[in-house]
N, C-alpha and C positions, 0 to 999 in steps of 0.2 A: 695384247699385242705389244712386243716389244720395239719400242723405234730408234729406228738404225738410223745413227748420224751419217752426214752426208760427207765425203770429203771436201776439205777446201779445194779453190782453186790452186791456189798457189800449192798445194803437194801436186794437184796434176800437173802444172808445170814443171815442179824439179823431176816429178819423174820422164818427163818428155827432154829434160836437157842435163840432168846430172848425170856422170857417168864411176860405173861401179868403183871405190875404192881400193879392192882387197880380191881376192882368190882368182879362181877361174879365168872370171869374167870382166878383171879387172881393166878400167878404161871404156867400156863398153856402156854407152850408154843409157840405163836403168828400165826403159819401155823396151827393147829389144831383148832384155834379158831371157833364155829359154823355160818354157813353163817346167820343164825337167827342175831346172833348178832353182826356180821359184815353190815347185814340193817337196825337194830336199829339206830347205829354210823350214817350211809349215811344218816339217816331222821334226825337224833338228831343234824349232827354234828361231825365230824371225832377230836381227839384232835388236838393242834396245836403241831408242831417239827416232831422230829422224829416216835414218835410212831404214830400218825397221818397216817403221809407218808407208814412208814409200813401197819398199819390199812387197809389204802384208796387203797395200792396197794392189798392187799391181796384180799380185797373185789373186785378188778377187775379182778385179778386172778381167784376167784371160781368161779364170775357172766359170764365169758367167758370159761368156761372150760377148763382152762390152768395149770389147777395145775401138769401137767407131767413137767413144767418147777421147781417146786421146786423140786419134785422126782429125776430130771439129776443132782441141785445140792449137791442134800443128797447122793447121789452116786459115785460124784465127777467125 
């Protein structure tokens, strides 16, 4: 069994307060992004670094129904 690292904290933070760079959805804060174009990325291509990372976790976050994880950290 292969073990799957956990994300940091501190990425679930920027993704709860960074906000998109570039296209679309730019301005738009990285958790809110729509899962539509969160599968575009996963077909096209995630960026590379940070946003990426962010990107790729989020997109597993919504694809698994997890997002009450970002919820406990907006709530502190």
């Amino acid at each position: 069994m292969q073990d799957v690292p956990m994300p940091d904290g501190k990425l679930l933070e920027e993704i709860i307060t960074v906000k998109m760079p570039f296209g679309k959805y730019k301005g738009t804060v990285i958790r809110y992004l729509p899962v539509s174009y969160l599968e575009w990325f996963s077909q096209k291509g995630f960026p590379k670094g940070r946003l990426g990372m962010m990107l790729e976790t989020l997109y597993e976050i919504k694809m698994n129904g997890l997002e009450e994880l970002l919820n406990k950290i907006t709530r502190g």
